[in-house]
ChimeraX commands (.cxc) that place a marker at each C-alpha (Angstrom):
marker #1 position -20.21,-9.99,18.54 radius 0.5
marker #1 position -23.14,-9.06,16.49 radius 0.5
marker #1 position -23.97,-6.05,14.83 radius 0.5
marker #1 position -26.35,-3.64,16.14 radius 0.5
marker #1 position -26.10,-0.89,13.40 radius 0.5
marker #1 position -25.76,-0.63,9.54 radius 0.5
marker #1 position -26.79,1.65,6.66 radius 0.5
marker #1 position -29.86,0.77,4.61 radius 0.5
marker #1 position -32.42,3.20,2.06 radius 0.5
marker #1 position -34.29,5.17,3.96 radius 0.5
marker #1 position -37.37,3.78,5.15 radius 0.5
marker #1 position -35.95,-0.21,4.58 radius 0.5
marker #1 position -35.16,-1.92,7.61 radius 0.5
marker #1 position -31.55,-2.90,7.98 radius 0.5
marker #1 position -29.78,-5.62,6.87 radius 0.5
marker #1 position -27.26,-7.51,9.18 radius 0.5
marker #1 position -25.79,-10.59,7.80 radius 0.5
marker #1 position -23.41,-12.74,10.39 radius 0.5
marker #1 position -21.57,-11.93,12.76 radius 0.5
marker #1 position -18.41,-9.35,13.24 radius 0.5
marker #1 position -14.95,-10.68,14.01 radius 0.5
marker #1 position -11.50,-8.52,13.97 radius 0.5
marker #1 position -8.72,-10.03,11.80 radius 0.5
marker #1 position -5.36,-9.90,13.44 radius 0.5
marker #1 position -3.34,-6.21,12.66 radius 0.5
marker #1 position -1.11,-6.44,9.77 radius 0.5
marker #1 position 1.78,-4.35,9.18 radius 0.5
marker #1 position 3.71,-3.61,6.18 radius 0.5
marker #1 position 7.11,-2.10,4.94 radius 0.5
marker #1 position 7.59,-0.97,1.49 radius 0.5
marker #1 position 10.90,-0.52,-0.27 radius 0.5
marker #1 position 10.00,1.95,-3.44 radius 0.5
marker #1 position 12.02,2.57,-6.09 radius 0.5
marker #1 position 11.96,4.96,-9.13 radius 0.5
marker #1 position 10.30,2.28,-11.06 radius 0.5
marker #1 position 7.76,0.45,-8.63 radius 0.5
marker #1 position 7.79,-1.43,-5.53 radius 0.5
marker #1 position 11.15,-3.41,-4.82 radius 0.5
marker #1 position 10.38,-5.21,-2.16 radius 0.5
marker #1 position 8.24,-5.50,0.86 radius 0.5
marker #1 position 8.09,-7.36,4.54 radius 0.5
marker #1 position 4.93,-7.83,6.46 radius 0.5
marker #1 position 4.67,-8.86,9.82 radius 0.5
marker #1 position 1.41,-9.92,11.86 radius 0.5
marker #1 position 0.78,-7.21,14.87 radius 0.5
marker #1 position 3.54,-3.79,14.88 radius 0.5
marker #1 position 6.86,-3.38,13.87 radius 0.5
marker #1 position 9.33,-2.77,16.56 radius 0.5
marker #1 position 13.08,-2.08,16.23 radius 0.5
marker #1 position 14.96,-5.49,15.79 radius 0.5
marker #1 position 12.17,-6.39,13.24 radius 0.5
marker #1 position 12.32,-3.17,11.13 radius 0.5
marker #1 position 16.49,-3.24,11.57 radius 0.5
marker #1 position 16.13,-6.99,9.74 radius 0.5
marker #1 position 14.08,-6.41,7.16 radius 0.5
marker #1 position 16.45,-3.14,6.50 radius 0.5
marker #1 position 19.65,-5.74,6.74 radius 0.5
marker #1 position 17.75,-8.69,4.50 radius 0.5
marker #1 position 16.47,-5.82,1.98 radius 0.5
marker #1 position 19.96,-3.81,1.97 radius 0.5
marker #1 position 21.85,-7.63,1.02 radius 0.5
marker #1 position 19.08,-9.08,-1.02 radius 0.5
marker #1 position 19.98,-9.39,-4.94 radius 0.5
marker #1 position 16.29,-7.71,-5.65 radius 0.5
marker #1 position 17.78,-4.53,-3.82 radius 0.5
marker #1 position 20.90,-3.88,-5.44 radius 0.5
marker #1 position 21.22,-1.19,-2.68 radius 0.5
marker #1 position 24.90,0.02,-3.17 radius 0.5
marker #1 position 26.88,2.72,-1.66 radius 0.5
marker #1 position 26.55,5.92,-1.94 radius 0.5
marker #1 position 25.93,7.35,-4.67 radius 0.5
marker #1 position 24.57,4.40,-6.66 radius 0.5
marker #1 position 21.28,2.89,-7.20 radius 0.5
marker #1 position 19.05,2.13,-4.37 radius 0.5
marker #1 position 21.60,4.32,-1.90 radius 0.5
marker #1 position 19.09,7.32,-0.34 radius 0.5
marker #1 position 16.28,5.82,1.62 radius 0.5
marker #1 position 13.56,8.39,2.47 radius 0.5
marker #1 position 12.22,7.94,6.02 radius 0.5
marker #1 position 9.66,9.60,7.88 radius 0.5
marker #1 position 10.24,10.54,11.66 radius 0.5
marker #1 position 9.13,7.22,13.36 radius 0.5
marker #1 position 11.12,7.07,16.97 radius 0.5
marker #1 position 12.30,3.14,15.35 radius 0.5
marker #1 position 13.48,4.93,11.85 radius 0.5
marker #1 position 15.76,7.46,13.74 radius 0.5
marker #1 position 17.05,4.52,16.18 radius 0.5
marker #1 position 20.89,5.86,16.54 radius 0.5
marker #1 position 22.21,2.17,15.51 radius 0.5
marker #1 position 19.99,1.60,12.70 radius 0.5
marker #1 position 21.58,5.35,11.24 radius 0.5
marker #1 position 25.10,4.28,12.18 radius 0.5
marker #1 position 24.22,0.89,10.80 radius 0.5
marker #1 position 22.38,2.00,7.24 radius 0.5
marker #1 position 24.94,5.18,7.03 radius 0.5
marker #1 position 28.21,1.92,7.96 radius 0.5
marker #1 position 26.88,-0.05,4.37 radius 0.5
marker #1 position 26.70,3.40,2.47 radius 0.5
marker #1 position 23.43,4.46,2.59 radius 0.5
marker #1 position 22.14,7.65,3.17 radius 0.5
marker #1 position 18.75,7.76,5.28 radius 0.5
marker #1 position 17.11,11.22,4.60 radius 0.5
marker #1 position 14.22,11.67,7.16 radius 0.5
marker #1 position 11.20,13.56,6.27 radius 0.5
marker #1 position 10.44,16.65,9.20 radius 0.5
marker #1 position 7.33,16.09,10.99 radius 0.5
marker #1 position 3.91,17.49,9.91 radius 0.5
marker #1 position 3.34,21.19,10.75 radius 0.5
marker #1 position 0.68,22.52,8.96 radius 0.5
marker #1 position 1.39,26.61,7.63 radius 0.5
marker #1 position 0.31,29.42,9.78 radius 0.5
marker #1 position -2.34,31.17,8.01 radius 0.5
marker #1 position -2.54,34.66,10.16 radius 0.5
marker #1 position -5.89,36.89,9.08 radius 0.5
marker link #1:1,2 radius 0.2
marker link #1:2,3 radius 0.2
marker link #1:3,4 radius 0.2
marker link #1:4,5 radius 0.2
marker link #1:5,6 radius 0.2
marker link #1:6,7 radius 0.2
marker link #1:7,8 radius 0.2
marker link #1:8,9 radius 0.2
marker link #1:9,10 radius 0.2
marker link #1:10,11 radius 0.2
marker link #1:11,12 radius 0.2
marker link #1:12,13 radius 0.2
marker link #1:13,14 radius 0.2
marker link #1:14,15 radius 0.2
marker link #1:15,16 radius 0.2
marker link #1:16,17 radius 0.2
marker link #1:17,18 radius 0.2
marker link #1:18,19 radius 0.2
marker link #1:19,20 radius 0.2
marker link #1:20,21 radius 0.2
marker link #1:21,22 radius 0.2
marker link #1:22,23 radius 0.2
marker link #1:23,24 radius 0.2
marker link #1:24,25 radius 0.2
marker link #1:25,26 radius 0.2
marker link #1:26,27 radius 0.2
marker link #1:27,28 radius 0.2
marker link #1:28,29 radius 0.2
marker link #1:29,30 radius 0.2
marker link #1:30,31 radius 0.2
marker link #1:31,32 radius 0.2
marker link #1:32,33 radius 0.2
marker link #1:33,34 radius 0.2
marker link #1:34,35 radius 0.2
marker link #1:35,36 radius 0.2
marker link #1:36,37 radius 0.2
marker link #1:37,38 radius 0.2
marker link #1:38,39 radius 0.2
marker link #1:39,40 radius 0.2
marker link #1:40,41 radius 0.2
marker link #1:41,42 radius 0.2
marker link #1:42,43 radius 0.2
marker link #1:43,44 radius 0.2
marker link #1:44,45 radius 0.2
marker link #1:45,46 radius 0.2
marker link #1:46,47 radius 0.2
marker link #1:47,48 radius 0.2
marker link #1:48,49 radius 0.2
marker link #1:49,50 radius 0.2
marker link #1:50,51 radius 0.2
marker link #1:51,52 radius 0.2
marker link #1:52,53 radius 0.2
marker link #1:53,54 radius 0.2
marker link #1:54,55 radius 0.2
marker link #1:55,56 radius 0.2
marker link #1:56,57 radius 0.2
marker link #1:57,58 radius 0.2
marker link #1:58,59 radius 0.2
marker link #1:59,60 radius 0.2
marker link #1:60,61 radius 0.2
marker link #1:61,62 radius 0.2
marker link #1:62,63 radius 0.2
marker link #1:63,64 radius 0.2
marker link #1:64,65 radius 0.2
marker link #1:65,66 radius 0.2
marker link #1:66,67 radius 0.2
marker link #1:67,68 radius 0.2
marker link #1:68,69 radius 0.2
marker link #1:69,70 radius 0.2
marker link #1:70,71 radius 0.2
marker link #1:71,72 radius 0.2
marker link #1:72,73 radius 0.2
marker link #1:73,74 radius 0.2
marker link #1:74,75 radius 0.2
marker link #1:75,76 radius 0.2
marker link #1:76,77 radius 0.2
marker link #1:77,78 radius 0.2
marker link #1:78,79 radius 0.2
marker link #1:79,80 radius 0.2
marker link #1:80,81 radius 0.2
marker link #1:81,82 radius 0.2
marker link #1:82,83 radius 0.2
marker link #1:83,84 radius 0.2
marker link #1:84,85 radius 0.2
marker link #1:85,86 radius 0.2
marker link #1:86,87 radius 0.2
marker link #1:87,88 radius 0.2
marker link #1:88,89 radius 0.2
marker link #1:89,90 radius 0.2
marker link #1:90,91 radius 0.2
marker link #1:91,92 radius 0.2
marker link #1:92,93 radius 0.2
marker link #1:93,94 radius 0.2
marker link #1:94,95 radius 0.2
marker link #1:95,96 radius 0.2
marker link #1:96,97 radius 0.2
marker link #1:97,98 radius 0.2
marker link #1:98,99 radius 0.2
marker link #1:99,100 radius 0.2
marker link #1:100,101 radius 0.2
marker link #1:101,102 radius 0.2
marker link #1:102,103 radius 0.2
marker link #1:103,104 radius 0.2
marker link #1:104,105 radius 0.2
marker link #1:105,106 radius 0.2
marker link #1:106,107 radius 0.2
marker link #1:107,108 radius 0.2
marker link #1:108,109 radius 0.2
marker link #1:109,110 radius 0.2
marker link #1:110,111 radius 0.2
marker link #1:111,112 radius 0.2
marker link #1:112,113 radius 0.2
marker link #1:113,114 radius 0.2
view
């Protein structure tokens, strides 16, 4: 596919160089802790259930983690309210190894009344 637009100075014609291709979607998951970045997982195209509950289950066993129960290190996860983070397994299955997943409430933006 070639490019028909682009930006240039005004009054300079445009310069197009090659042509444009899409690189395949990445997605990434990010375990954060107090000091940094523990770990993450990437995965070419979305993350559905089974692949965000393993990369939960190899994060939550991994040595890097040190995710321990309740109320040790690594033991609150903050998740927003993604339909795969509020799965009713992966809760029973993070809340079963003693952590606690804390889910952020959806966006709702203040009601400003004039």
């Amino acid at each position: 596919m070639m490019r028909k637009r682009g930006y240039a100075l005004r009054g300079q014609k445009v310069a197009i160089r090659g042509e444009f291709q899409r690189k395949p979607r990445v997605s990434m998951l990010a375990f954060i802790g107090v000091n940094g970045i523990i770990d993450y997982y990437d995965t070419v195209g979305t993350f559905d259930r089974l692949e965000f509950a393993r990369c939960c289950q190899d994060f939550a066993y991994s040595k890097r983690a040190s995710a321990r129960p309740y109320p040790r290190t690594n033991s609150v996860w903050i998740l927003d309210g993604a339909s795969i983070h509020r799965h009713p397994e992966i809760v029973h299955y993070l809340r079963s190894i003693g952590i606690v997943p804390i889910f952020l409430p959806a966006y709702c933006p203040p009601r400003i009344v004039t």
